[in-house]
C-alpha positions as CSV (number, residue, x, y, z in Angstrom):
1,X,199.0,24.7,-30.7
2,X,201.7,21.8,-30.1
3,X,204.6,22.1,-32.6
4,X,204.6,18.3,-33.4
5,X,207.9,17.5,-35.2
6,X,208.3,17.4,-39.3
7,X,204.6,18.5,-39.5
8,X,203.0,22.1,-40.4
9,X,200.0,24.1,-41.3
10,X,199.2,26.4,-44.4
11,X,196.7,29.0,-44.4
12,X,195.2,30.9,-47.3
13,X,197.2,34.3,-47.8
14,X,194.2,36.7,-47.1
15,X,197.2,39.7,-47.7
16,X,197.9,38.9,-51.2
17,X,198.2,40.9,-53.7
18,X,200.5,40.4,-56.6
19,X,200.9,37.3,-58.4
20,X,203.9,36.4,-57.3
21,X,202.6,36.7,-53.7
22,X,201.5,32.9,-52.4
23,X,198.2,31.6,-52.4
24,X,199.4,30.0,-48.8
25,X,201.8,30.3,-46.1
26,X,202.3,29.2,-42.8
27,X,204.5,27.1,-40.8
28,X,206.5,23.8,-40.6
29,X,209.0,21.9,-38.1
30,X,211.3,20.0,-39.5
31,X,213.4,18.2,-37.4
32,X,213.7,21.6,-34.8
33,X,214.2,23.6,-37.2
34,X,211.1,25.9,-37.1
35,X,210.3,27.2,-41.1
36,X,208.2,29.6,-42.7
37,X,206.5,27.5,-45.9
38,X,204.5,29.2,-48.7
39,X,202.9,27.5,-51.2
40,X,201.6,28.5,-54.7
41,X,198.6,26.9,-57.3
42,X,200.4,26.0,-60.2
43,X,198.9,24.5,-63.5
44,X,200.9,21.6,-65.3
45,X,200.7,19.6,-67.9
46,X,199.3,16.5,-65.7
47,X,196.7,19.4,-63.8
48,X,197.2,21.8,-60.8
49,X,200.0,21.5,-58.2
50,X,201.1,22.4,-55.3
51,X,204.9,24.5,-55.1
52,X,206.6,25.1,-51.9
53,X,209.4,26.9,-50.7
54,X,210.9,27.0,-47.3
55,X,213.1,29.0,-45.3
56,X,214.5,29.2,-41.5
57,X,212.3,31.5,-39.3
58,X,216.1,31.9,-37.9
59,X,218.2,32.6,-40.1
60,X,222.0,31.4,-39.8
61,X,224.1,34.8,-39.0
62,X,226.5,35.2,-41.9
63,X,229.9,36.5,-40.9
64,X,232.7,38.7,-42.9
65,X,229.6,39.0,-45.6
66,X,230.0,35.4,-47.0
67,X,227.5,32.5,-46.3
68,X,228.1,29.7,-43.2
69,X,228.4,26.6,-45.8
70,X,228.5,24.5,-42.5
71,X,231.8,22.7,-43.8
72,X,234.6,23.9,-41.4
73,X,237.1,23.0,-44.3
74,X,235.2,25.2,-47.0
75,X,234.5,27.9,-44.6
76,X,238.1,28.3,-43.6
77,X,238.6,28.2,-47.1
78,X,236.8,31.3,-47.5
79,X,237.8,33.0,-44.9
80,X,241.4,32.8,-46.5
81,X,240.7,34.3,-49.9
C-alpha cells in the first residue's frame, strides 16, 4: 500500500480488551512523519464521536533524561540547570 502524504487508515482493534484499549488503530502520514493513530467511540452530549490520539512511530531520542523541545535556546537552557 502507497503511503500517500497527510492521509491514514484505522482498523477495528480485534485485540482489545479493556475499556481503555481503542475501538481503532492504525496508521497516518503526516507530513513524513509516519504515526501510529487510535481512535475511541465516545458519547457526548450532541451524539457519538470520534477521539484520536497520535504519536511518532519514531520516537525523538531524549538525551541526559530531559525531552528534545526542538528550541536550541530552551534546550541549552536545560542542559545548564
Amino acid at each position: 500500500m502507497e503511503k500517500k502524504d497527510n492521509s491514514g487508515v484505522l482498523f477495528t482493534n480485534n485485540k482489545r480488551e479493556k475499556e481503555t484499549h481503542p475501538h481503532y488503530n492504525g496508521k497516518a502520514t503526516i507530513n513524513g512523519t509516519e504515526y501510529y493513530v487510535s481512535s475511541w467511540v465516545k458519547e457526548g452530549k450532541n451524539g457519538k464521536f470520534l477521539s484520536l490520539s497520535f504519536k511518532p512511530v519514531q520516537e525523538q531520542p531524549v538525551q541526559s533524561g530531559r525531552p528534545n523541545y526542538g528550541n536550541k535556546d530552551f534546550d541549552d537552557f536545560l542542559n545548564n540547570l
